[in-house]
C-alpha positions as CSV (number, residue, x, y, z in Angstrom):
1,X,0.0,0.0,0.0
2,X,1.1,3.2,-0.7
3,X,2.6,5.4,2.2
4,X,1.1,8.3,3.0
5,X,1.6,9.0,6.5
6,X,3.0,12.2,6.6
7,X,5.5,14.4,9.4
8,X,6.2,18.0,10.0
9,X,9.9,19.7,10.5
10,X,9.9,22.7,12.2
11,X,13.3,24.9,13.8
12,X,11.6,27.2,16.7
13,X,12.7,29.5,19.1
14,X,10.8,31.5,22.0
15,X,7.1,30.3,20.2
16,X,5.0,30.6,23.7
17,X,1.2,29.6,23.6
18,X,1.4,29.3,20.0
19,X,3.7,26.0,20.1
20,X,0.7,24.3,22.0
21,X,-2.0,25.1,19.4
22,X,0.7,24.2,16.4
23,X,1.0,20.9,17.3
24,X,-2.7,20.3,18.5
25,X,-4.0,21.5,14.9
26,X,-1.4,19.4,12.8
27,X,-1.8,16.5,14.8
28,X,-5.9,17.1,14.6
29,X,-5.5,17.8,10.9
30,X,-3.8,14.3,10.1
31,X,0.0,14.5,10.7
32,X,1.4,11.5,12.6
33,X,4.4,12.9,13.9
34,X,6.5,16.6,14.3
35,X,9.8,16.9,14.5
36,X,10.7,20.0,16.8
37,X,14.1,21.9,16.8
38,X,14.3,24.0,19.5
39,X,17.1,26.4,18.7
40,X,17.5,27.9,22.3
41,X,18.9,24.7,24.3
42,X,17.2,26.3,27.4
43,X,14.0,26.9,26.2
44,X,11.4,26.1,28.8
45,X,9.1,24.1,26.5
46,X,11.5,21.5,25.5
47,X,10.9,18.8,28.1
48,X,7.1,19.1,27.9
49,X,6.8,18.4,24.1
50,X,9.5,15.7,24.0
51,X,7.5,13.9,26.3
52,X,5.0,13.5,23.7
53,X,4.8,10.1,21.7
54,X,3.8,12.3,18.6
55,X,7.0,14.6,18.8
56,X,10.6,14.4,18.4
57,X,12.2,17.2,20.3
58,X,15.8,17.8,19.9
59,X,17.4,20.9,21.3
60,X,20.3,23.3,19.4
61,X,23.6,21.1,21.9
62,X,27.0,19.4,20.8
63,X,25.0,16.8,19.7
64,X,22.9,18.2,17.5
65,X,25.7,20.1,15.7
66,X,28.0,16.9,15.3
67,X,25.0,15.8,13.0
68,X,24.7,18.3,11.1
69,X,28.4,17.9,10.5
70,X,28.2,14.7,8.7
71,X,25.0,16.0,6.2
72,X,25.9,17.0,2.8
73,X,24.3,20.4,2.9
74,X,27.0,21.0,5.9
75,X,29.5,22.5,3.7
76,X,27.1,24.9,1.5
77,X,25.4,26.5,5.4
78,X,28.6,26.3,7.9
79,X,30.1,29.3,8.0
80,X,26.5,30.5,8.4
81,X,25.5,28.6,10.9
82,X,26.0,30.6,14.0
83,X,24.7,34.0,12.1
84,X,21.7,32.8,10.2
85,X,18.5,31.0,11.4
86,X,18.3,30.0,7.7
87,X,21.5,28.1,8.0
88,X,19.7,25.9,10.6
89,X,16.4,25.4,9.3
90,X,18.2,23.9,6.6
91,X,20.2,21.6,7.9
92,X,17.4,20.7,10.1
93,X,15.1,19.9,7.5
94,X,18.0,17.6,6.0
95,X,18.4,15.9,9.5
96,X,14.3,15.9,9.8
97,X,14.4,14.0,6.4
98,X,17.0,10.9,7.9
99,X,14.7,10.6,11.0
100,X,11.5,10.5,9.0
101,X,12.6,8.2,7.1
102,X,13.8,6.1,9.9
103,X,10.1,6.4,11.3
104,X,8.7,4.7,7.8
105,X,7.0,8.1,7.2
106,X,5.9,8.8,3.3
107,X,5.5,12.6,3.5
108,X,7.4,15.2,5.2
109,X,6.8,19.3,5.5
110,X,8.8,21.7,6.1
111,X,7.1,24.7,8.0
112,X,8.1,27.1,10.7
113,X,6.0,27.3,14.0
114,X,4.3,30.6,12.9
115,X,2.5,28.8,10.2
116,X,-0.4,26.6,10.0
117,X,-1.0,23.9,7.0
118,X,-4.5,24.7,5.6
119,X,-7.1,22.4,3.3
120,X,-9.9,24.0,2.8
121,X,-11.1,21.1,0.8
122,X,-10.2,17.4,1.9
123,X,-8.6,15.5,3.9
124,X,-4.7,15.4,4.6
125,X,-4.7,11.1,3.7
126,X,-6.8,11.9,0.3
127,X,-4.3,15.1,-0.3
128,X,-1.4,13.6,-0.4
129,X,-3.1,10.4,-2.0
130,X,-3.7,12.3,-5.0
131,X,-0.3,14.1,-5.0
132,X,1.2,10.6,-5.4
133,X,-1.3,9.3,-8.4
134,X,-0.1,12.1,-10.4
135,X,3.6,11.3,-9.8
136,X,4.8,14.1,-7.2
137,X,7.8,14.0,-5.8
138,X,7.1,17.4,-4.2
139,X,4.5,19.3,-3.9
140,X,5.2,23.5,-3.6
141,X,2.1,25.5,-1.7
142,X,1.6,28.7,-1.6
143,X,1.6,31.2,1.4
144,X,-0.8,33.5,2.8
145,X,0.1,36.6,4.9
146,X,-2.2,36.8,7.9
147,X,-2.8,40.7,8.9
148,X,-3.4,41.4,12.7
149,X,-6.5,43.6,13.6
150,X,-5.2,44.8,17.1
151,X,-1.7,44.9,18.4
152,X,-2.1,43.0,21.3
153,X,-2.5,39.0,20.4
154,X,-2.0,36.3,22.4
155,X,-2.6,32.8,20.3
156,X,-2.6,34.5,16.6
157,X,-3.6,30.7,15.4
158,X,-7.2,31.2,17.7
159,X,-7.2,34.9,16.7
160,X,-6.2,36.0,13.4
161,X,-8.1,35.3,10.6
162,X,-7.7,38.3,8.0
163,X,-5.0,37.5,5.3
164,X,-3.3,39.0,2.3
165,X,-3.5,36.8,-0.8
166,X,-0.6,35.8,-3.2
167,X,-0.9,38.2,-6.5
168,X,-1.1,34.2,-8.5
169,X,-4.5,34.1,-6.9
170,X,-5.9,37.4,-6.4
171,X,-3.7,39.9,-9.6
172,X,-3.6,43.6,-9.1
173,X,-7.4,45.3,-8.1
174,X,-9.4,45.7,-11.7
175,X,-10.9,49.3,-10.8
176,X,-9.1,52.2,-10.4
177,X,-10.6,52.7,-7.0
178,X,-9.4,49.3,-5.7
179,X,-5.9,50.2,-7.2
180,X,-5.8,53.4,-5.4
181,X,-6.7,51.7,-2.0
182,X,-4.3,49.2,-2.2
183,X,-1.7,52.3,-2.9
184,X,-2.8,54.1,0.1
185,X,-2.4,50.8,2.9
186,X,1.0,51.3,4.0
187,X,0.1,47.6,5.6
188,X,0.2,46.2,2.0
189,X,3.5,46.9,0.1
190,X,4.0,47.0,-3.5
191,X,4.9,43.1,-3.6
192,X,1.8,42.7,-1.6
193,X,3.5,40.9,1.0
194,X,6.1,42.0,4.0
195,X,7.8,38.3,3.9
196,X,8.2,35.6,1.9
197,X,5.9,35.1,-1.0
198,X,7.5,31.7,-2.6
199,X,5.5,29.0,-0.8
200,X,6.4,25.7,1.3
201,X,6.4,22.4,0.6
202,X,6.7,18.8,1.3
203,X,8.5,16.2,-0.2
204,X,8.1,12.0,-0.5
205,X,10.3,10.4,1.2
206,X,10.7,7.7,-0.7
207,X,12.4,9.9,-3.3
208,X,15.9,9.3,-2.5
209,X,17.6,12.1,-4.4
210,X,15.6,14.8,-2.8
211,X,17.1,17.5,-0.6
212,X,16.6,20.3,0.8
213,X,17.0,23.9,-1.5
214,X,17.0,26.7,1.0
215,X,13.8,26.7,3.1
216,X,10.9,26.8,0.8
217,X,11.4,23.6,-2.0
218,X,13.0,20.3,-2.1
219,X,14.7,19.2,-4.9
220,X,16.8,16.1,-6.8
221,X,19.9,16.9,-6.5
222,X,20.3,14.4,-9.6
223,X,17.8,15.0,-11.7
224,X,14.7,16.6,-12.6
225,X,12.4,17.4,-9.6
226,X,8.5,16.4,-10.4
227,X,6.7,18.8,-8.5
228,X,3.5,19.6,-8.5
229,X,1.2,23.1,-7.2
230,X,-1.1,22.4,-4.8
231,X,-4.1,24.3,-6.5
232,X,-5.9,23.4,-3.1
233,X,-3.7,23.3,-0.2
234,X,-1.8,26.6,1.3
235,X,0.5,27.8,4.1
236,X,-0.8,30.5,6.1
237,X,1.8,32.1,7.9
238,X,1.2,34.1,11.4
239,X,4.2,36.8,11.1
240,X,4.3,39.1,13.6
241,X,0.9,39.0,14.5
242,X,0.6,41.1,18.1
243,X,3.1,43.9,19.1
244,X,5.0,41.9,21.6
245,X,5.5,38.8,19.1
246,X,7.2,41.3,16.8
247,X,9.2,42.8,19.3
248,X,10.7,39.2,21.0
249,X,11.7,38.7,17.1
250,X,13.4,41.5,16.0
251,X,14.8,41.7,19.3
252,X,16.3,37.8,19.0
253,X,17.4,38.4,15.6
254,X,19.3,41.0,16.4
255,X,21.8,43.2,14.2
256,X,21.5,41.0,11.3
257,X,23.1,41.6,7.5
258,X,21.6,43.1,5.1
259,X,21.8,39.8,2.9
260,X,21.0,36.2,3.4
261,X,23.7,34.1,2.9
262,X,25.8,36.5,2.2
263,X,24.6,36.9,-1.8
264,X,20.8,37.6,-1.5
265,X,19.2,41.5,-0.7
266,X,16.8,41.3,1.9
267,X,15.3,44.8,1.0
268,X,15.5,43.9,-3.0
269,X,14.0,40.3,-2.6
270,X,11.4,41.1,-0.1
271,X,11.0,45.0,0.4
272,X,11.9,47.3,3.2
273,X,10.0,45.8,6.6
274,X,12.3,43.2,7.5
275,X,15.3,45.5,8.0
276,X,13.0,48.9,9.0
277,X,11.7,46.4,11.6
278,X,15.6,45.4,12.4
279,X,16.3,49.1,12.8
280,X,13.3,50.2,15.1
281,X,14.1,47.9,17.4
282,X,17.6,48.1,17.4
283,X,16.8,51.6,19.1
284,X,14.9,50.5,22.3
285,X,12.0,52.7,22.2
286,X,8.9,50.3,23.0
287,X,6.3,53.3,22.2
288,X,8.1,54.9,18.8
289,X,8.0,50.9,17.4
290,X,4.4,50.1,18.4
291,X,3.5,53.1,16.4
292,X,5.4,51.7,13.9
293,X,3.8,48.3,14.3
294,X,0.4,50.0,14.1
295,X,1.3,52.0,11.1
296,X,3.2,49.6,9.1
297,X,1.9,46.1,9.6
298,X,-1.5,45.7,12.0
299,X,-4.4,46.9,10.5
300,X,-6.8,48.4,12.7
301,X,-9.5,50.6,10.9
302,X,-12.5,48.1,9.9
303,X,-13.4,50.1,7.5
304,X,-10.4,49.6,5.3
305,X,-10.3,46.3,6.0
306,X,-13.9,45.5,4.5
307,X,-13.3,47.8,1.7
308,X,-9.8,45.5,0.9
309,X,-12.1,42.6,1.3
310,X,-14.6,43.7,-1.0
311,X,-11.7,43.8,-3.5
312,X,-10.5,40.5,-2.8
313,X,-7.0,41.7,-1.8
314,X,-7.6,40.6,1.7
315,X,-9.4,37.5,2.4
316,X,-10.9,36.1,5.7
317,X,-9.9,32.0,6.8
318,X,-11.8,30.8,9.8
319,X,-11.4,27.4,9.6
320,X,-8.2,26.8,11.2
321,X,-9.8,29.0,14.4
322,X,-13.4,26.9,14.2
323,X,-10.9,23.3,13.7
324,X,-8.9,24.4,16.6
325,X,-11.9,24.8,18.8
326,X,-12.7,21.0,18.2
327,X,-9.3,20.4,19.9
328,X,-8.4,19.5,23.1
329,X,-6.0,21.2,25.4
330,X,-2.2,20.4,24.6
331,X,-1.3,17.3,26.9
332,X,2.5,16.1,27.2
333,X,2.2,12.0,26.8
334,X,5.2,9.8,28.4
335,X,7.3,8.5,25.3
């Protein structure tokens, strides 16, 4: 029979009440299994989750490291690795991959803890089923940008449910009027989103050519990669939703480059928030960056809101919040 049984890779740091409710709603959705890095050794949550007979936690040590050493994606990420939480996620992915495998998993996804999987059609089991009849050895998803209504946001997976969509679903407004609102939301840059706009994906793991390329696709290393578009499964990513999420993040990241890796333009590739954001808080002042926050990324005035719905450059998802009211508290399970 074919394998479908499918894990999730994620590299976290810091991710508070929202860790809980990410691994509740995957588990609920279908996933058997999660594979969490925690990239701060200390971080409180670590023993809870690894507990749990649905999780593998491993934390950022000695040991961890020594494994990455002996991947073949070490070479590419290791003068990065201390520097670059892209560096890591990689190389976790690539480790995520071995241990999935090692588990007899068919599926593995690669998502951060800020993002929820979403099918607003079918099941996980008949999604990936129908991935594999057409020959997919990955499939690529696109993202959607949530948009917070209120700076101060606990659980943004039970509270959030106002996102941007990619241009490849929803192009430029077709009125002039919808074209001149969207010029006039400061919320909504010119590439329509503040992050990453190139999708997720997941990969079978019975491919065994396929690595990881970057954070966002898997590929054959030795060959042509089949992938496939989900026209009907999407990431929706939570970033920076609530003032004090975007503070612990800019705050944890630091004084970081203005390139990734070295070679790619953060303000070119993405536009100017990441490194605006790096640069408010690199100055301290709680009250000039929430008026930042509330100018530049949450998006308080309703009225706006239903006018960008009504030109379908927002769009609302509830089903994650209505799925994750189905689920039952987060509850640690001796391995």
């Amino acid at each position: 029979m074919p394998n479908n049984r499918a894990a999730i890779v994620t590299t976290l740091r810091d991710a508070g009440p929202m860790l809980e409710t990410f691994v509740s709603y995957h588990l609920k959705l279908g996933f058997a299994h999660l594979f969490l890095f925690f990239d701060d050794p200390a971080d409180p949550d670590f023993a809870r989750f690894a507990k749990h007979s649905n999780i593998t936690a491993l934390p950022h040590d000695a040991k961890l490291r020594q494994r990455w050493a002996e991947l073949p994606e070490f070479e590419t990420y290791a003068g990065f690795i201390d520097r670059e939480v892209m560096a890591r996620q990689v190389l976790n992915a690539a480790l995520g991959i071995e241990m999935a495998r090692q588990k007899n998993f068919g599926w593995l996804l690669h998502i951060d803890a800020d993002e929820l999987f979403f099918l607003p059609k079918r099941s996980l089991a008949e999604h990936l089923a129908a991935a594999r009849d057409q020959g997919a050895e990955a499939i690529s998803y696109r993202n959607f940008e949530a948009v917070p209504e209120k700076a101060d946001i606990r659980d943004p997976f039970r509270e959030v449910s106002l996102f941007k969509l990619p241009v490849e679903i929803a192009p430029e407004p077709a009125t002039e009027a919808g074209r001149a609102l969207l010029a006039q939301t400061p919320q909504i840059p010119p590439k329509r989103f503040h992050f990453y706009r190139n999708g997720k994906s997941a990969m079978r793991l019975d491919g065994p050519n396929l690595r990881p390329n970057g954070v966002h696709k898997f590929v054959n290393w030795n060959g042509e990669t089949h992938e496939a578009t989900a026209p009907d499964a999407f990431v929706l990513h939570y970033a920076c939703c609530g003032f004090e999420a975007f503070w612990r993040k800019y705050a944890t990241l630091g004084a970081f480059a203005d390139q990734w890796l070295d070679q790619f333009d953060i303000r070119g590739t993405i536009g100017p928030l990441h490194l605006d954001s790096r640069d408010m808080i690199a100055g301290g002042d709680r009250d000039a960056a929430l008026a930042f926050y509330r100018r530049r990324i949450a998006m308080e005035d309703s009225e706006r809101v239903r006018s960008l719905l009504q030109h379908r450059i927002l769009t609302r998802v509830s089903r994650p919040k209505e799925l994750l009211q189905t689920v039952s508290p987060f509850q640690p399970e001796e391995t």
